[in-house]
N, C-alpha and C positions, 0 to 999 in steps of 0.2 A: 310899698309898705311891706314889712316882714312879717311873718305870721308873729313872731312872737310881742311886734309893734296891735297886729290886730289884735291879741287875744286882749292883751293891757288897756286900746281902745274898747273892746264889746264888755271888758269887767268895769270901766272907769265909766260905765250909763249910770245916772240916776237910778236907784231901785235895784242895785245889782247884789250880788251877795260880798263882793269886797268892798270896803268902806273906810274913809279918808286914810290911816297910816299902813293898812292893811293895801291899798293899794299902789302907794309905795313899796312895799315889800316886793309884791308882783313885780314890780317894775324892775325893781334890783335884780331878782331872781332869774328873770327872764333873761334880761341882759348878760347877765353871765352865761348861761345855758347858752345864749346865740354865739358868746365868745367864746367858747369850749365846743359850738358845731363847728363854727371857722376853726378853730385849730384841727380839730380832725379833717376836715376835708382838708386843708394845708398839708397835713402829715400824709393822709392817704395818698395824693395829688406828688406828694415826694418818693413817697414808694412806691406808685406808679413810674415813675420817672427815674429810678433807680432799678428797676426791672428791666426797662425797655433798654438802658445803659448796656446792662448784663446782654441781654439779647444781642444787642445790636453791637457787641463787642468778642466775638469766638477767640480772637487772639488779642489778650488784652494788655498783655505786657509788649509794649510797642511804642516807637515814638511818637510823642505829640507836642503840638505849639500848648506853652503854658496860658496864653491872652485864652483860648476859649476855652480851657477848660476852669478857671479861675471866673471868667464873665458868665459860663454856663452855672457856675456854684455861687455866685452872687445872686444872680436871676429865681433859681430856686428856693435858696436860703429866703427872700425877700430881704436882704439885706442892702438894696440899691441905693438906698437912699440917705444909707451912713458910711459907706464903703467907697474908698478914694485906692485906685490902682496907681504904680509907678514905677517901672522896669529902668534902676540905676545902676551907675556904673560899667555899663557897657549891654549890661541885659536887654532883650528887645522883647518888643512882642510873639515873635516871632520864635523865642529863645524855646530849645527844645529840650524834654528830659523824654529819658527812656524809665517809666515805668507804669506800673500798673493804673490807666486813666480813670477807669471807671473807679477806683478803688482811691484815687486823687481827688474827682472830683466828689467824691460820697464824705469825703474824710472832711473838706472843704465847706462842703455844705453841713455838715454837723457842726464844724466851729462858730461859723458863720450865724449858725441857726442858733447855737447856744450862748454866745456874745449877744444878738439883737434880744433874746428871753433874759438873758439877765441887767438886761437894762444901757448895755455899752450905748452912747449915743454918735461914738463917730470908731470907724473899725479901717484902719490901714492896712492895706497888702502892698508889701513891695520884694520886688526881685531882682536878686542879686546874684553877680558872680562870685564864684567862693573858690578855695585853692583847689586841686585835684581833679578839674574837669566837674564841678559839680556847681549847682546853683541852691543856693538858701530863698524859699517862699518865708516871708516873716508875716505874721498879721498882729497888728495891733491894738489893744481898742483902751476906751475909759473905763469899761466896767469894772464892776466888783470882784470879779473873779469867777465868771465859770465852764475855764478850762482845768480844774483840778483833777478829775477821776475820768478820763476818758478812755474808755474800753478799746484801744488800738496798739496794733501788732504793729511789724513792718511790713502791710499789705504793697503799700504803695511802693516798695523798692528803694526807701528812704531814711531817715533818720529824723525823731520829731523830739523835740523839747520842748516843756511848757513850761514857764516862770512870770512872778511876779514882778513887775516892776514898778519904780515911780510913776505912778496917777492910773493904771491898770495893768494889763495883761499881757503876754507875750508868745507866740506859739509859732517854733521855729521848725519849719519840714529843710534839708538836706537832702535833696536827686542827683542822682549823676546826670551831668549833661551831655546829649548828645552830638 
C-alpha cells in the first residue's frame, strides 16, 4: 500500500474529517501527486544515468555499435513496450557510426521520452544505409506531434530532421558511418 493509498484509507473511516464527495476529491488528488512523484523519480533516475554516461565517456566522440546504444535509450526512455527496432537494407546491428554516444544516446532518449508523453502508442526505429558512408536512424510513432521545438545542435556529429507525416511524426538523425 502507498502512503498516499493509506492516507485516502485513515480519511475514508467513519467520523473522519473528509466526507462522501470530499473524499473523492482526496482520492483524485492524491493520485496525481503519486503520478507527478513517479515522474520525478523517472527524470531524476535519467539524469542520474545521463551523468554517469558523461563520466564513464572521457573520449566521447568515438565509434560505437548503433543496437546498444538505441536499446540503452529505449530502456531509459521506458519506451519498450511501444518501440519495434529494425536494421534494413544492409544495416546490422552491429552497424557503426562515429560520433558523439553519449550525446546519441541523450538525444534518443528525449525523443523517445517525448513520443511516449505525448501519447504515440506504437514508436518505430529503423536503420538505414544512406549515400556517403553514412546511416539514417529514422523513429516513427502515431502521435500527435511532439517532436516540434527540440532544443538540439549538432551534438551528436549528425544531421536531424523533424516532420510531419501521414498518421504521426517523423524524426530523421544522418551519422557517418564507420
Amino acid at each position: 500500500m502507498t502512503a498516499a493509498s493509506a492516507t485516502v484509507a485513515a480519511v475514508s473511516e467513519p467520523g473522519d474529517v473528509a466526507e462522501g464527495g470530499e473524499v473523492d476529491e482526496l482520492r483524485r488528488r492524491l493520485a496525481e501527486l503519486t503520478q507527478r512523484c513517479r515522474r520525478a523519480v523517472h527524470d531524476a533516475t535519467n539524469a542520474l544515468i545521463y551523468a554517469r554516461l558523461l563520466d564513464a565517456a572521457p573520449d566521447r566522440r568515438r565509434t560505437d555499435d548503433l543496437a546498444p546504444v538505441i536499446a540503452r535509450a529505449i530502456h531509459v526512455a521506458g519506451a519498450g513496450a511501444v518501440t519495434t527496432v529494425a536494421f534494413v537494407d544492409g544495416a546490422r546491428a552491429t552497424t557503426r557510426v562515429g560520433c558523439d554516444a553519449v550525446e546519441l544516446t541523450h538525444l534518443l532518449i528525449d525523443l523517445l521520452r517525448r513520443a511516449v508523453e505525448a501519447g504515440a502508442s506504437r514508436i518505430a526505429v529503423t536503420v538505414a544505409p544512406a549515400p556517403g558512408a553514412r546511416v539514417v536512424v529514422r523513429l516513427d510513432d502515431d502521435g500527435p506531434g511532439a517532436w516540434t521545438a527540440l532544443p538540439i545542435g549538432r551534438a551528436t556529429g549528425g544531421d536531424l530532421r523533424i516532420e510531419r507525416v501521414p498518421g504521426g511524426g517523423r524524426v530523421t538523425i544522418t551519422l557517418a558511418a564507420t
